[in-house]
N, C-alpha and C positions, 0 to 999 in steps of 0.2 A: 118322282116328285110331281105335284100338280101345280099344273098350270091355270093361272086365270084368264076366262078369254071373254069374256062378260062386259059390262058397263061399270059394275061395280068396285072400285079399287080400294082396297082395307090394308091398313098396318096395323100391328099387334098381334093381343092374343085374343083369340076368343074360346074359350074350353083348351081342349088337347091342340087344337090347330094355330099355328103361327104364321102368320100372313107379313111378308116381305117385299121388296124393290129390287130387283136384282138390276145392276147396272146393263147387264148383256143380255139377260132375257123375260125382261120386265115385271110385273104385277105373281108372285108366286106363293104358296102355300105347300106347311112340310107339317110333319105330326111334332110337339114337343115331344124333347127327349125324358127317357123316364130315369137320370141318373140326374140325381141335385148336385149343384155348384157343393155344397159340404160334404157329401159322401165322398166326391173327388181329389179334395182337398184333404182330407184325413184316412180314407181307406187305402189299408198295402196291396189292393186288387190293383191301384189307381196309381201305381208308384209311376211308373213307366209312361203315364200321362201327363204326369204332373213334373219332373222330371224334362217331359220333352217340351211341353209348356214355358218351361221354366227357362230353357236355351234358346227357343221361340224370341221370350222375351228379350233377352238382352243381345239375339241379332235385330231384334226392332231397332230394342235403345241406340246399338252401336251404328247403325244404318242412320240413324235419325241424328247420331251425331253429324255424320257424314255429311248427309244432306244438309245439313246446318250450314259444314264449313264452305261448301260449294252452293251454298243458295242464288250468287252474284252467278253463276253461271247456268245452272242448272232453270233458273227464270228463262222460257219462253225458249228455251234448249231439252227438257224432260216428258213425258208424255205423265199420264195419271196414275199407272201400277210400276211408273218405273221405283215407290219408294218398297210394293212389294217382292220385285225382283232384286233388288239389291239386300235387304233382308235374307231372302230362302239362298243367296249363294253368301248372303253372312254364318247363317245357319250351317251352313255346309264346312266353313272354315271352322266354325266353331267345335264340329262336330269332329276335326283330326287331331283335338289338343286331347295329348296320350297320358297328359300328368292327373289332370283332377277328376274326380269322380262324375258321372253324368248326375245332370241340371245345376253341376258347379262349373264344366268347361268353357274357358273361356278363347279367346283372339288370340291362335297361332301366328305370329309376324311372319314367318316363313313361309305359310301357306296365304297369305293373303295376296300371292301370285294369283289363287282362282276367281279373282274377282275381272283378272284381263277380258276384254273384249265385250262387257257388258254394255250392250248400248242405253242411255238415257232416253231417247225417246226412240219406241221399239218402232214407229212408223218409217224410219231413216236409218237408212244405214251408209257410216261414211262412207264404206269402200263402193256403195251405187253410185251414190253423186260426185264421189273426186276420182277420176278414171284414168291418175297418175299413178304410181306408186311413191306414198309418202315416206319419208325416211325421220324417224323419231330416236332420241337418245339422252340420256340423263348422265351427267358424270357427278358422281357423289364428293369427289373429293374437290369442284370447285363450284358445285352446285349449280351447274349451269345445265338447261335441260334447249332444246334444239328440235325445231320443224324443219322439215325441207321439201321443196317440191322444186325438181331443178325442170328447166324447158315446158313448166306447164303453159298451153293455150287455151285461156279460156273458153274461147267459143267452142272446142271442140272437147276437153279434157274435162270437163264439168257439168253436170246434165241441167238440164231450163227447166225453168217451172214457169207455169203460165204467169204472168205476172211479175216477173224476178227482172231486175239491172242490174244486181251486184251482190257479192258474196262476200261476207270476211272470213279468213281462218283461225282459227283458234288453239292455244295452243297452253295447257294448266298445268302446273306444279302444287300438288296437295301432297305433303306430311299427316300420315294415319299411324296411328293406333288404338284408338281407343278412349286414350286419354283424355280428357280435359283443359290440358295444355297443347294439343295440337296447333300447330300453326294457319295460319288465312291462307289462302292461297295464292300462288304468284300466278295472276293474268296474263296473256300476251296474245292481244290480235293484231292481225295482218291490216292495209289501208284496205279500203273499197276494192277491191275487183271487177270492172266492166265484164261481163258476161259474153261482150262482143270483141271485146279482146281479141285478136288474132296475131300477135306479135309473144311470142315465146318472152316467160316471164322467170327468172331464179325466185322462187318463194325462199323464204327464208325467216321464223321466226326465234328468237332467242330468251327466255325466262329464267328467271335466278331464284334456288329457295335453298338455302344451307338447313338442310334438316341435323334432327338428332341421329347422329351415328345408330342408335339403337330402336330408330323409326321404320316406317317404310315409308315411301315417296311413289303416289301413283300419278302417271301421267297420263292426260286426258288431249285430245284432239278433237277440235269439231269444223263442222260449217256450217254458215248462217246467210240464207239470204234475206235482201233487201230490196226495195224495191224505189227507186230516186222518183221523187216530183219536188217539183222547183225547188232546187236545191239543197230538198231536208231526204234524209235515208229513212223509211220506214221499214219495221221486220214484217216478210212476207207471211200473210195469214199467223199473225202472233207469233211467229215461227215454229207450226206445225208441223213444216217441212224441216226444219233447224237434223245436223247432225253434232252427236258429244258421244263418246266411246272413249270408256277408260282401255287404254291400249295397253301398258307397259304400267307394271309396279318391278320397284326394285328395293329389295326387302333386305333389311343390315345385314 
């Protein structure tokens, strides 16, 4: 693919050549393709494209419901291609439903286990910055889902960011499938966290969401710092540094 290294920066088309922005490697140019949008969509050479397009699509949609139902958290907690990561491992659930024919398969609930560990903002990852071992657990049958970090010290169990006074932890209840009628999610952060903390602390968070028996319910974890001036908390650099990792689904 060519690169531009010029003065001159174009978008479009011009003849056979299409001129582009690429986020990661800026000002580029590629040949157009010589298969039209209607050949693809009506030729049986094209089944298999259209088809995988077609599954494409609705790990978008379902992905985008997602993000929907987590936008209160996922705000200044997600980084920018976290909604195309979550997509290509929708895609992949999509892709073990053994009943419908392909570009009709849809949201296995059983397999929506492979979305564990996905982090939301790929800059962070909890397990660098909380240097405890967290303890997470969901009980279905009274809907109560549970953080814990028992003997953490701040000052030493949590890594600094230039600028940081304080952290909260975080701690989500989301009901998925798919549906339309999914439920909001149940929140639950920790107080403030002094960073300078040095006095062994029981962390302990508790969240309630009585899902549909025939749901699944993923559980999300994060950390967020903050940074104290006269007495108001700001989030650190927008929270760039922010951690949210869906840890645990637990599938009917």
């Amino acid at each position: 693919m060519a690169k531009q290294v010029g003065l001159i920066k174009l978008n479009g088309n011009v003849g056979d050549l299409s001129f582009f922005k690429s986020k990661t490697n800026g000002f580029q140019a590629r040949m157009k393709t010589g298969v039209s949008a209607d050949r693809i969509a009506s030729d049986p050479a094209f089944a298999r494209t259209r088809e995988n397009g077609s599954e494409f699509g609705r790990a978008q949609q379902e992905g985008k419901k997602l993000r929907g139902l987590l936008k209160d958290v996922l705000f200044q907690n997600a980084d920018s291609r976290f909604s195309l990561r979550l997509a290509n491992r929708l895609l992949k659930v999509i892709q073990t439903d053994s009943v419908n024919i392909r570009g009709k398969r849809g949201l296995v609930a059983e397999n929506l286990v492979m979305l564990q560990e996905i982090e939301c903002n790929n800059r962070t990852k909890l397990a660098d910055i909380s240097l405890l071992p967290i303890a997470l657990n969901y009980d279905r049958s009274s809907g109560t889902g549970t953080l814990e970090c028992a003997q953490l010290i701040p000052m030493l169990n949590i890594a600094k960011l230039k600028g940081a006074t304080h952290v909260r932890y975080m701690l989500v209840l989301q009901e998925f499938s798919g549906e339309d009628l999914d439920q909001r999610p149940s929140i639950q952060r920790s107080e403030y966290v002094d960073l300078m903390t040095i006095d062994p602390i029981d962390l302990q968070l508790t969240a309630t969401l009585q899902a549909d028996a025939a749901k699944s319910v993923l559980l999300l974890a994060g950390l967020e710092y903050f940074q104290l001036v006269n007495s108001a908390y700001y989030p650190l650099a927008n929270g760039k540094y922010n951690a949210l990792t869906i840890k645990q689904v637990y599938t009917p």
